[in-house]
N, C-alpha and C positions, 0 to 999 in steps of 0.2 A: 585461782584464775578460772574465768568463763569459759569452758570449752566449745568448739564450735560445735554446730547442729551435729549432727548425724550422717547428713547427704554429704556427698562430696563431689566435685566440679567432676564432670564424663571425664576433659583430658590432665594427662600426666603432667608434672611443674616439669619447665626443663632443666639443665644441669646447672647453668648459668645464665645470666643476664647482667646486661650493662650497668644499667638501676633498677632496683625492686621500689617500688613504692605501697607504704605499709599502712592501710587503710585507705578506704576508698567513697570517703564522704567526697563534702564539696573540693576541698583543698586536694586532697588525694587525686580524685577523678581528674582535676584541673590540671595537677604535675603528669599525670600518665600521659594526657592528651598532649600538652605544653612537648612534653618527652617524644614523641609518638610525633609530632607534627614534625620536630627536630632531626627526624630520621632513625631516633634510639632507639635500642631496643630495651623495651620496656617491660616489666612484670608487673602488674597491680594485686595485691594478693588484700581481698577483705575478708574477716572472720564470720561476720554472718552473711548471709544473704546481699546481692546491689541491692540498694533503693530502703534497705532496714529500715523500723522506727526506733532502735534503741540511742539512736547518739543526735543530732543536731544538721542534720541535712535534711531533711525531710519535713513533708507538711509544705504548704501551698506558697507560702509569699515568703519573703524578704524586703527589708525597706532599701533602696538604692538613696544615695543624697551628697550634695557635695557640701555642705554643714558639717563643720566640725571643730572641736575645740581648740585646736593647734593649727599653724599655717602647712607643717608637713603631713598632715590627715588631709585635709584639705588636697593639699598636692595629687597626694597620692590618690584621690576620688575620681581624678581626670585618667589616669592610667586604668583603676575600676572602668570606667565606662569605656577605654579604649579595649582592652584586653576582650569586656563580652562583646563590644562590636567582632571584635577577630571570631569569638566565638562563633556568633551567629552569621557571619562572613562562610566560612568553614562548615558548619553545620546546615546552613539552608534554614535554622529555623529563627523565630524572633526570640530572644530572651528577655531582653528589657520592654515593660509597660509604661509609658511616662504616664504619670498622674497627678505632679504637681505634688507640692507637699510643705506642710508649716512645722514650725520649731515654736512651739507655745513658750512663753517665759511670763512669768508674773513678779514684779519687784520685788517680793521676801521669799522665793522660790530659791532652794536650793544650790541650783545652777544658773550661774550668772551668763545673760547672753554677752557679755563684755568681750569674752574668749572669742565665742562664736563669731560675732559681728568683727572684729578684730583680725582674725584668722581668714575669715570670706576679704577681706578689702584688703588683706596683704599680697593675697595670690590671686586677686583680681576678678573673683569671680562674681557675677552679679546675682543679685538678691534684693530682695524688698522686704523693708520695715513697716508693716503695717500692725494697726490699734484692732482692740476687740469691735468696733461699731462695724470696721472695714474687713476684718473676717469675717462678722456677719453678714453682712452685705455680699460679698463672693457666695460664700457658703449658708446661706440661709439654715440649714438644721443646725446648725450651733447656736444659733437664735433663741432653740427651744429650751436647751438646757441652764444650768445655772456659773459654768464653769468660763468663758470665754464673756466676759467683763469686766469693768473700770479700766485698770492700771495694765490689762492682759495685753500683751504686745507679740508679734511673730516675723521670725526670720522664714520667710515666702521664697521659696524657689522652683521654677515651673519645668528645671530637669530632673526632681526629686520621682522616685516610681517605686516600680517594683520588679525583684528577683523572682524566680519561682523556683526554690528552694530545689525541692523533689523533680521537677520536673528537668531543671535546668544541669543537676546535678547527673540525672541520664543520658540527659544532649548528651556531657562531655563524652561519657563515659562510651555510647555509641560511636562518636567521632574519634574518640583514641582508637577504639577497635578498628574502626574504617582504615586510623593511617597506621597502623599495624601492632599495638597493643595489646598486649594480652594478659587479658584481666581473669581472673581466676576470687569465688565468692565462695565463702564454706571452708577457709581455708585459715586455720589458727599461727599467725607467727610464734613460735613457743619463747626464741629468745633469738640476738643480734651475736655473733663472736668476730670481731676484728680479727685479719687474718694478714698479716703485712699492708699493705696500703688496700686490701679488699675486706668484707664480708662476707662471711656465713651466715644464711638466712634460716634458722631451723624450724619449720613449719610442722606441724601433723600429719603433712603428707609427702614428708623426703626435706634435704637441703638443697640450698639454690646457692652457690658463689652468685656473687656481686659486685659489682666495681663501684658501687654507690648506692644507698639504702637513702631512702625519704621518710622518716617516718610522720605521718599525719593520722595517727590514730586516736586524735583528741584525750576523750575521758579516760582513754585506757593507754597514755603516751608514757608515765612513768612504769609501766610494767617493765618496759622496754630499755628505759634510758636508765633506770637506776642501776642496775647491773652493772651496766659499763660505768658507773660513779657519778652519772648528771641526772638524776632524780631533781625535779621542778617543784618548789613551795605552788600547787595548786589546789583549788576547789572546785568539786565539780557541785553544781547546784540542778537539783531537777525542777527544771522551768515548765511554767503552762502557759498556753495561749488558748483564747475563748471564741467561740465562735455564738453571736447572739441574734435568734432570729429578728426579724421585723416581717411586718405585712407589707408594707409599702417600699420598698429597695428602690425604685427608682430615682429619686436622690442620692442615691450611695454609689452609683456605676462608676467606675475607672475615668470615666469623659468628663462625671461631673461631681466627684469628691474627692480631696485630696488625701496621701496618707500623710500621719500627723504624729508629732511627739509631745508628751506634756513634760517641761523641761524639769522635774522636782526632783523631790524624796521622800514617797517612792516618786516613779518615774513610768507613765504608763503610755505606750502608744497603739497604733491601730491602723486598719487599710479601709477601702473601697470592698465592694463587696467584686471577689476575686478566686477562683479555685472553688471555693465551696459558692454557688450562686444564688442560697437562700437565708443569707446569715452575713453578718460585720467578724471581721475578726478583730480582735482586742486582746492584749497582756501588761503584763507587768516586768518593766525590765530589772533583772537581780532580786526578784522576789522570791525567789526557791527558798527550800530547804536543803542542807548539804549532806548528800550520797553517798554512796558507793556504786558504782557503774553495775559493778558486776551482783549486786544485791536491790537495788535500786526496787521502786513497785512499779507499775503506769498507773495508781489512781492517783487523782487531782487533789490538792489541798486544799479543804475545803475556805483556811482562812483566807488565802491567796486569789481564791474564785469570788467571794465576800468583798475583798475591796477593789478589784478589780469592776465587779458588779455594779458598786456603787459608785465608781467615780464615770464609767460607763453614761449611766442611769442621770447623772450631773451634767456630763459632758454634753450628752443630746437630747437629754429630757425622755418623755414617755414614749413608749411601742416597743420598748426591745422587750422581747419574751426571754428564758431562762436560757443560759448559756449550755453549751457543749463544750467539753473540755478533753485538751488533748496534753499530753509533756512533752518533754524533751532537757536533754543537757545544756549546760554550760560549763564548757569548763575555762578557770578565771586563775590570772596572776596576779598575784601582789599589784601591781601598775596597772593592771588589764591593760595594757600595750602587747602588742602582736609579739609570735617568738616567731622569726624566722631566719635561724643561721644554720652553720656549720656546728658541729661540737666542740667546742675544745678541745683539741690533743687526737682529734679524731675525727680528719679531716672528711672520710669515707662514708659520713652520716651525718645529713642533716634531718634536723626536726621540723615543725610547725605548729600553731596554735593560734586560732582566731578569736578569741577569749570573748567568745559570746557577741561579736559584731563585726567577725569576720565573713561572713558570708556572702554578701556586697564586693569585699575584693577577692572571692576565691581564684575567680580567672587571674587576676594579677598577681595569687600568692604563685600559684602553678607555673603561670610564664619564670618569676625569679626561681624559686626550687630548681626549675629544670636548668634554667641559666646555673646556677651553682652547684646542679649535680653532674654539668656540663664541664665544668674546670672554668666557668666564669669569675672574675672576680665580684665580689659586692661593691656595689657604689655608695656615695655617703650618706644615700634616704634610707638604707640600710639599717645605720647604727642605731637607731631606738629601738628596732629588735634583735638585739645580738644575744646571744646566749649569755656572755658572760656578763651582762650589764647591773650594775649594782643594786639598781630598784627590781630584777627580775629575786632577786633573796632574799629581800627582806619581809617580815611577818604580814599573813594577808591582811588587810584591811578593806571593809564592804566599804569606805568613805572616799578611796580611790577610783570603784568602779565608777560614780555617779559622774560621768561625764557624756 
Protein backbone atom coordinates (compact mmCIF):
# COMPACT_ATOMS: atom_id res chain seq x y z
CA UNK A 1 0.00 0.00 0.00
CA UNK A 2 0.72 3.84 -0.94
CA UNK A 3 2.01 5.57 1.98
CA UNK A 4 1.05 9.00 2.28
CA UNK A 5 3.65 11.94 1.79
CA UNK A 6 5.68 12.79 4.65
CA UNK A 7 3.90 16.35 5.80
CA UNK A 8 1.22 15.91 7.94
CA UNK A 9 -1.96 18.19 8.43
CA UNK A 10 -0.72 21.05 11.61
CA UNK A 11 -4.07 19.86 13.53
CA UNK A 12 -4.53 16.76 15.73
CA UNK A 13 -7.69 14.00 14.28
CA UNK A 14 -10.24 14.21 16.94
CA UNK A 15 -11.33 11.07 19.07
CA UNK A 16 -14.47 10.65 17.33
CA UNK A 17 -16.85 11.85 14.61
CA UNK A 18 -20.34 11.28 13.66
CA UNK A 19 -19.10 10.20 9.91
CA UNK A 20 -15.63 10.14 8.55
CA UNK A 21 -15.64 10.29 5.06
CA UNK A 22 -12.65 8.36 3.28
CA UNK A 23 -11.31 10.16 0.36
CA UNK A 24 -11.83 13.41 -0.72
CA UNK A 25 -12.14 13.58 -4.55
CA UNK A 26 -15.30 14.87 -6.18
CA UNK A 27 -17.82 12.42 -4.48
CA UNK A 28 -16.07 12.51 -1.19
CA UNK A 29 -15.90 16.49 -1.00
CA UNK A 30 -19.66 16.42 -2.03
CA UNK A 31 -20.65 13.81 1.09
CA UNK A 32 -18.41 16.16 3.61
CA UNK A 33 -20.22 19.26 2.41
CA UNK A 34 -23.99 17.36 1.79
CA UNK A 35 -22.84 16.31 5.72
CA UNK A 36 -21.61 19.61 6.99
CA UNK A 37 -24.77 21.53 5.46
CA UNK A 38 -26.89 18.81 7.52
CA UNK A 39 -25.40 20.06 10.74
CA UNK A 40 -22.98 16.74 11.20
CA UNK A 41 -20.19 16.46 12.24
CA UNK A 42 -18.14 15.54 9.84
CA UNK A 43 -14.35 14.25 9.30
CA UNK A 44 -12.89 14.11 5.70
CA UNK A 45 -9.64 12.51 5.99
CA UNK A 46 -7.61 12.26 2.05
CA UNK A 47 -4.27 10.52 1.81
CA UNK A 48 -2.51 12.69 -0.31
CA UNK A 49 -2.71 16.27 -0.71
CA UNK A 50 -6.71 18.33 -1.69
CA UNK A 51 -6.93 18.99 -5.16
CA UNK A 52 -4.15 15.74 -6.13
CA UNK A 53 -3.53 14.68 -9.67
CA UNK A 54 -3.29 11.02 -8.84
CA UNK A 55 -7.13 9.73 -9.06
CA UNK A 56 -9.94 11.44 -11.23
CA UNK A 57 -11.10 14.72 -9.95
CA UNK A 58 -8.82 16.92 -11.24
CA UNK A 59 -8.10 18.66 -14.54
CA UNK A 60 -10.27 21.47 -15.95
CA UNK A 61 -13.72 20.18 -17.43
CA UNK A 62 -16.34 17.58 -16.97
CA UNK A 63 -19.27 16.98 -19.62
CA UNK A 64 -22.64 17.80 -17.86
CA UNK A 65 -25.91 16.32 -20.12
CA UNK A 66 -29.17 15.03 -19.66
CA UNK A 67 -28.62 12.15 -22.58
CA UNK A 68 -28.45 8.98 -21.53
CA UNK A 69 -28.94 5.42 -22.35
CA UNK A 70 -31.73 4.50 -19.80
CA UNK A 71 -34.89 6.56 -18.62
CA UNK A 72 -33.41 6.29 -14.79
CA UNK A 73 -29.84 8.13 -15.98
CA UNK A 74 -31.80 10.33 -17.47
CA UNK A 75 -33.86 10.95 -14.25
CA UNK A 76 -31.49 11.19 -12.30
CA UNK A 77 -29.41 14.11 -14.72
CA UNK A 78 -32.28 16.51 -13.58
CA UNK A 79 -31.38 15.99 -9.62
CA UNK A 80 -27.25 16.37 -11.14
CA UNK A 81 -28.25 19.79 -12.17
CA UNK A 82 -30.37 20.45 -9.05
CA UNK A 83 -28.00 19.38 -6.48
CA UNK A 84 -24.86 21.77 -8.20
CA UNK A 85 -27.55 24.63 -8.44
CA UNK A 86 -27.60 24.10 -4.24
CA UNK A 87 -24.14 23.96 -4.78
CA UNK A 88 -23.50 27.18 -6.19
CA UNK A 89 -26.62 28.55 -4.23
CA UNK A 90 -24.19 27.84 -1.06
CA UNK A 91 -20.99 28.64 -2.42
CA UNK A 92 -21.68 32.16 -4.16
CA UNK A 93 -19.86 30.70 -7.04
CA UNK A 94 -21.07 29.41 -10.66
CA UNK A 95 -20.26 25.84 -11.21
CA UNK A 96 -22.07 24.85 -14.28
CA UNK A 97 -21.17 26.40 -18.03
CA UNK A 98 -24.07 25.78 -20.37
CA UNK A 99 -22.49 25.25 -23.84
CA UNK A 100 -24.84 23.10 -25.58
CA UNK A 101 -23.82 19.79 -26.70
CA UNK A 102 -24.35 16.90 -29.52
CA UNK A 103 -24.43 13.15 -29.10
CA UNK A 104 -22.86 12.21 -32.65
CA UNK A 105 -24.34 8.55 -33.83
CA UNK A 106 -23.58 7.25 -37.23
CA UNK A 107 -25.84 4.14 -38.44
CA UNK A 108 -23.18 1.05 -38.05
CA UNK A 109 -21.73 2.93 -34.85
CA UNK A 110 -21.52 1.03 -32.10
CA UNK A 111 -23.99 2.51 -29.94
CA UNK A 112 -27.32 2.72 -31.00
CA UNK A 113 -29.13 6.24 -30.52
CA UNK A 114 -32.41 4.06 -30.19
CA UNK A 115 -31.73 3.85 -26.09
CA UNK A 116 -30.86 7.44 -26.19
CA UNK A 117 -33.68 8.98 -27.99
CA UNK A 118 -35.96 6.47 -26.27
CA UNK A 119 -34.88 7.22 -22.65
CA UNK A 120 -35.00 11.48 -23.43
CA UNK A 121 -38.90 11.09 -24.79
CA UNK A 122 -39.83 8.84 -21.76
CA UNK A 123 -38.78 11.31 -19.18
CA UNK A 124 -39.76 14.07 -21.07
CA UNK A 125 -37.08 15.82 -21.69
CA UNK A 126 -36.42 17.82 -24.96
CA UNK A 127 -33.91 17.53 -27.45
CA UNK A 128 -33.37 17.82 -31.16
CA UNK A 129 -32.64 15.27 -33.95
CA UNK A 130 -30.61 16.82 -36.26
CA UNK A 131 -28.64 15.51 -39.82
CA UNK A 132 -24.82 16.14 -40.39
CA UNK A 133 -25.78 19.16 -43.26
CA UNK A 134 -27.69 20.74 -39.96
CA UNK A 135 -24.56 20.43 -37.49
CA UNK A 136 -22.79 21.84 -40.05
CA UNK A 137 -24.68 24.65 -40.45
CA UNK A 138 -24.82 25.52 -36.49
CA UNK A 139 -21.27 24.55 -36.16
CA UNK A 140 -19.46 25.55 -39.23
CA UNK A 141 -15.81 23.89 -38.02
CA UNK A 142 -17.17 20.56 -38.41
CA UNK A 143 -17.58 21.45 -41.90
CA UNK A 144 -13.90 21.21 -42.17
CA UNK A 145 -13.34 17.79 -41.31
CA UNK A 146 -14.23 14.45 -42.74
CA UNK A 147 -16.01 12.89 -39.85
CA UNK A 148 -19.78 14.63 -39.48
CA UNK A 149 -21.34 13.32 -42.86
CA UNK A 150 -24.02 11.36 -44.84
CA UNK A 151 -25.97 9.14 -42.52
CA UNK A 152 -24.24 11.20 -39.24
CA UNK A 153 -27.17 12.27 -37.15
CA UNK A 154 -27.10 13.95 -33.37
CA UNK A 155 -29.09 14.08 -30.26
CA UNK A 156 -28.86 18.29 -29.66
CA UNK A 157 -29.44 19.49 -26.28
CA UNK A 158 -28.83 23.14 -25.42
CA UNK A 159 -28.62 22.35 -21.35
CA UNK A 160 -25.69 20.10 -22.23
CA UNK A 161 -22.07 21.99 -20.51
CA UNK A 162 -19.56 21.75 -18.47
CA UNK A 163 -18.21 20.70 -14.82
CA UNK A 164 -15.01 22.06 -13.77
CA UNK A 165 -13.54 18.99 -12.35
CA UNK A 166 -10.64 20.62 -10.11
CA UNK A 167 -12.06 23.65 -9.64
CA UNK A 168 -15.58 22.61 -8.60
CA UNK A 169 -14.29 19.82 -6.44
CA UNK A 170 -12.61 22.80 -4.11
CA UNK A 171 -15.90 24.88 -4.24
CA UNK A 172 -17.07 21.89 -2.14
CA UNK A 173 -14.48 21.23 -0.29
CA UNK A 174 -14.20 25.21 0.98
CA UNK A 175 -18.04 25.17 1.64
CA UNK A 176 -17.95 21.99 3.79
CA UNK A 177 -15.33 23.68 5.79
CA UNK A 178 -17.30 27.17 6.01
CA UNK A 179 -20.41 24.98 7.54
CA UNK A 180 -18.22 23.15 9.73
CA UNK A 181 -16.20 20.32 8.39
CA UNK A 182 -13.14 19.30 8.89
CA UNK A 183 -11.06 18.09 6.39
CA UNK A 184 -7.84 16.75 7.12
CA UNK A 185 -5.13 15.86 3.51
CA UNK A 186 -1.81 13.83 4.24
CA UNK A 187 -3.59 11.67 6.16
CA UNK A 188 -3.43 7.57 5.19
CA UNK A 189 -6.71 5.40 6.22
CA UNK A 190 -4.58 2.09 7.13
CA UNK A 191 -7.89 -0.04 7.63
CA UNK A 192 -11.87 0.12 8.69
CA UNK A 193 -12.64 -2.38 12.13
CA UNK A 194 -16.65 -2.51 12.82
CA UNK A 195 -17.02 -1.94 16.37
CA UNK A 196 -20.68 -2.91 17.39
CA UNK A 197 -23.06 -0.72 15.33
CA UNK A 198 -19.69 1.93 15.06
CA UNK A 199 -16.22 2.14 13.29
CA UNK A 200 -12.73 2.35 13.91
CA UNK A 201 -11.05 4.54 11.57
CA UNK A 202 -7.29 3.52 11.83
CA UNK A 203 -5.27 6.16 10.04
CA UNK A 204 -1.29 6.95 10.36
CA UNK A 205 -2.00 9.50 12.63
CA UNK A 206 -4.05 7.95 15.64
CA UNK A 207 -7.96 6.27 15.46
CA UNK A 208 -11.15 8.08 15.02
CA UNK A 209 -14.50 6.18 16.38
CA UNK A 210 -17.16 6.69 13.96
CA UNK A 211 -20.84 6.22 13.85
CA UNK A 212 -20.59 6.08 10.05
CA UNK A 213 -17.66 5.81 7.47
CA UNK A 214 -18.29 6.88 3.49
CA UNK A 215 -15.79 5.43 1.75
CA UNK A 216 -15.18 7.23 -1.69
CA UNK A 217 -11.79 6.44 -2.22
CA UNK A 218 -12.24 5.35 -5.94
CA UNK A 219 -9.10 3.45 -7.33
CA UNK A 220 -7.76 2.59 -4.01
CA UNK A 221 -11.78 1.51 -2.45
CA UNK A 222 -10.94 -2.36 -2.28
CA UNK A 223 -8.01 -1.84 -0.11
CA UNK A 224 -10.49 -1.03 2.33
CA UNK A 225 -13.61 -3.03 1.77
CA UNK A 226 -11.83 -6.33 1.16
CA UNK A 227 -10.92 -6.75 4.66
CA UNK A 228 -14.23 -6.54 5.87
CA UNK A 229 -15.16 -9.32 2.89
CA UNK A 230 -16.78 -6.91 0.13
CA UNK A 231 -13.79 -6.59 -2.05
CA UNK A 232 -15.47 -5.18 -5.79
CA UNK A 233 -14.56 -7.21 -9.35
CA UNK A 234 -13.08 -3.63 -10.55
CA UNK A 235 -10.60 -2.01 -13.02
CA UNK A 236 -8.96 0.65 -12.72
CA UNK A 237 -7.75 2.05 -16.21
CA UNK A 238 -5.12 5.06 -16.62
CA UNK A 239 -7.03 7.41 -18.81
CA UNK A 240 -5.73 10.55 -20.89
CA UNK A 241 -7.13 13.54 -22.09
CA UNK A 242 -5.41 15.97 -24.77
CA UNK A 243 -5.17 19.15 -25.00
CA UNK A 244 -4.63 20.39 -28.88
CA UNK A 245 -3.45 23.83 -29.83
CA UNK A 246 -4.87 25.87 -32.70
CA UNK A 247 -4.00 29.48 -33.86
CA UNK A 248 -7.38 30.55 -34.36
CA UNK A 249 -9.80 29.49 -31.12
CA UNK A 250 -12.24 31.91 -31.66
CA UNK A 251 -14.68 29.46 -33.09
CA UNK A 252 -14.18 27.09 -30.06
CA UNK A 253 -15.28 29.61 -27.20
CA UNK A 254 -17.99 28.21 -24.71
CA UNK A 255 -20.73 30.77 -26.46
CA UNK A 256 -20.04 29.34 -29.79
CA UNK A 257 -18.98 25.54 -29.76
CA UNK A 258 -20.64 22.89 -28.29
CA UNK A 259 -19.08 19.95 -26.11
CA UNK A 260 -19.71 16.75 -28.23
CA UNK A 261 -19.56 12.97 -28.00
CA UNK A 262 -18.73 10.63 -30.84
CA UNK A 263 -21.21 7.84 -29.98
CA UNK A 264 -18.69 4.41 -31.22
CA UNK A 265 -16.03 2.10 -30.48
CA UNK A 266 -13.88 3.48 -29.51
CA UNK A 267 -15.73 6.40 -28.38
CA UNK A 268 -14.11 9.92 -28.30
CA UNK A 269 -15.38 13.28 -26.96
CA UNK A 270 -14.31 16.85 -26.31
CA UNK A 271 -15.14 20.52 -25.13
CA UNK A 272 -14.96 24.33 -26.09
CA UNK A 273 -11.90 25.65 -25.43
CA UNK A 274 -12.21 25.94 -21.39
CA UNK A 275 -9.66 26.04 -18.36
CA UNK A 276 -6.68 25.80 -20.37
CA UNK A 277 -7.61 28.97 -22.95
CA UNK A 278 -4.97 28.05 -25.87
CA UNK A 279 -5.91 24.60 -26.77
CA UNK A 280 -9.26 21.97 -27.48
CA UNK A 281 -9.41 19.50 -25.13
CA UNK A 282 -10.02 16.00 -26.53
CA UNK A 283 -10.06 11.93 -25.25
CA UNK A 284 -10.96 8.90 -25.54
CA UNK A 285 -13.46 7.25 -23.37
CA UNK A 286 -12.37 3.56 -21.84
CA UNK A 287 -9.18 3.87 -23.87
CA UNK A 288 -6.66 3.10 -21.00
CA UNK A 289 -4.41 0.68 -20.13
CA UNK A 290 -5.21 -1.38 -16.85
CA UNK A 291 -3.09 -0.18 -13.51
CA UNK A 292 -2.29 -0.44 -10.46
CA UNK A 293 -3.14 2.85 -8.52
CA UNK A 294 -0.50 2.69 -6.30
CA UNK A 295 2.40 1.70 -9.19
CA UNK A 296 0.71 3.40 -11.88
CA UNK A 297 3.32 6.00 -14.28
CA UNK A 298 1.79 9.72 -15.41
CA UNK A 299 3.27 9.27 -18.86
CA UNK A 300 0.71 9.13 -21.86
CA UNK A 301 0.37 6.12 -24.11
CA UNK A 302 1.49 6.91 -26.89
CA UNK A 303 -0.91 4.43 -28.90
CA UNK A 304 -4.05 6.22 -27.23
CA UNK A 305 -2.68 9.91 -28.10
CA UNK A 306 -2.23 8.29 -31.95
CA UNK A 307 -5.94 7.56 -32.38
CA UNK A 308 -7.15 9.99 -30.44
CA UNK A 309 -4.91 12.55 -32.76
CA UNK A 310 -6.33 11.24 -35.67
CA UNK A 311 -9.91 11.09 -35.20
CA UNK A 312 -9.34 14.73 -33.68
CA UNK A 313 -7.48 15.70 -37.11
CA UNK A 314 -10.99 13.86 -38.95
CA UNK A 315 -13.33 15.46 -36.77
CA UNK A 316 -12.27 19.23 -37.52
CA UNK A 317 -9.83 18.93 -40.27
CA UNK A 318 -6.43 21.18 -40.33
CA UNK A 319 -4.88 23.59 -37.60
CA UNK A 320 -4.72 21.69 -34.56
CA UNK A 321 -0.88 21.48 -33.72
CA UNK A 322 0.51 18.49 -31.39
CA UNK A 323 -1.41 17.57 -28.42
CA UNK A 324 -0.40 17.87 -24.70
CA UNK A 325 -1.30 15.12 -22.64
CA UNK A 326 -2.35 14.67 -19.33
CA UNK A 327 -3.88 11.14 -17.18
CA UNK A 328 -5.99 10.16 -14.94
CA UNK A 329 -8.13 7.02 -13.47
CA UNK A 330 -10.97 5.29 -14.02
CA UNK A 331 -12.08 3.00 -12.05
CA UNK A 332 -14.76 0.58 -13.81
CA UNK A 333 -17.44 -2.23 -12.86
CA UNK A 334 -18.48 -5.10 -14.48
CA UNK A 335 -21.98 -2.94 -15.59
CA UNK A 336 -20.15 0.39 -15.23
CA UNK A 337 -23.51 1.38 -13.28
CA UNK A 338 -22.69 3.52 -10.18
CA UNK A 339 -22.15 1.74 -6.56
CA UNK A 340 -23.79 3.65 -4.05
CA UNK A 341 -25.20 1.74 -1.06
CA UNK A 342 -24.74 0.53 2.32
CA UNK A 343 -22.69 -2.80 2.89
CA UNK A 344 -24.08 -5.83 3.48
CA UNK A 345 -24.19 -7.01 7.02
CA UNK A 346 -22.67 -3.59 7.69
CA UNK A 347 -24.89 -1.18 7.89
CA UNK A 348 -22.16 1.54 9.45
CA UNK A 349 -20.31 1.76 5.93
CA UNK A 350 -21.13 2.86 3.01
CA UNK A 351 -19.21 2.88 -0.29
CA UNK A 352 -19.20 4.74 -3.75
CA UNK A 353 -17.96 4.75 -7.13
CA UNK A 354 -18.58 6.79 -10.32
CA UNK A 355 -17.23 4.30 -12.68
CA UNK A 356 -15.67 6.89 -14.91
CA UNK A 357 -18.79 9.25 -15.59
CA UNK A 358 -19.65 10.01 -12.33
CA UNK A 359 -18.47 13.23 -12.03
CA UNK A 360 -21.49 15.22 -13.38
CA UNK A 361 -23.53 13.65 -10.55
CA UNK A 362 -20.97 14.16 -7.76
CA UNK A 363 -23.11 16.84 -6.01
CA UNK A 364 -26.07 14.34 -5.99
CA UNK A 365 -23.82 11.26 -5.06
CA UNK A 366 -22.85 13.44 -1.76
CA UNK A 367 -26.58 14.77 -1.16
CA UNK A 368 -27.63 10.57 -1.06
CA UNK A 369 -24.27 9.34 0.95
CA UNK A 370 -25.16 11.88 3.58
CA UNK A 371 -28.90 11.03 3.47
CA UNK A 372 -27.79 7.28 4.15
CA UNK A 373 -24.96 8.07 6.46
CA UNK A 374 -27.92 10.00 8.11
CA UNK A 375 -30.15 6.76 9.01
CA UNK A 376 -32.23 7.72 5.67
CA UNK A 377 -33.57 5.15 3.99
CA UNK A 378 -32.94 4.49 0.02
CA UNK A 379 -35.58 5.07 -2.33
CA UNK A 380 -36.25 2.92 -5.29
CA UNK A 381 -33.86 5.10 -7.98
CA UNK A 382 -31.52 3.58 -5.68
CA UNK A 383 -31.61 -0.12 -6.66
CA UNK A 384 -29.32 -0.17 -9.90
CA UNK A 385 -26.62 0.74 -7.59
CA UNK A 386 -26.84 -1.43 -4.59
CA UNK A 387 -24.01 -3.34 -3.53
CA UNK A 388 -25.27 -6.60 -3.66
CA UNK A 389 -26.67 -6.50 -7.15
CA UNK A 390 -25.94 -9.32 -9.44
CA UNK A 391 -24.41 -7.56 -12.54
CA UNK A 392 -22.13 -5.70 -9.87
CA UNK A 393 -19.99 -9.81 -9.72
CA UNK A 394 -19.91 -10.68 -12.57
CA UNK A 395 -16.51 -10.89 -14.87
CA UNK A 396 -15.39 -7.38 -16.26
CA UNK A 397 -16.31 -7.03 -19.61
CA UNK A 398 -14.85 -3.59 -21.82
CA UNK A 399 -18.38 -4.28 -24.21
CA UNK A 400 -20.60 -3.17 -21.10
CA UNK A 401 -18.72 0.12 -20.62
CA UNK A 402 -19.53 1.44 -24.25
CA UNK A 403 -22.68 3.27 -23.41
Amino acid sequence: MLDAPDALAPADLPADAEVVVVGLGGLGSATAYWLARRGCRVLGLERFELGHVRGASHDHSRIIRRSYHTPGYVELTAAAYRTWAQVEADSGEQIITRTGGIDLFHPEGFISSDSYRASLDAVGVDYEWIDAAEVCRRWPVFAAGSVVRGDVHAICSADSGIVPAGRATAVMQRTARRLGAELHERTLVRALHPVGDEVDVVTDRGTVRAGHVVVTADAWTNQLLAPLGHALPLMVLREQVSYFPRADLSAFQPDRFPVWIWMDDPSFYGFPVYGDTTALKGAEDCGGVEVDPDTRTFEPDPANERRLTEFMHRLLGPGLGAPRTTTCLYTLTSDRDFVCDRLPGLAQVSAALGTGHGFKFAAWFGERLAARACGEPAGPEMAPFAFDRPSLQVPISRDAWMV
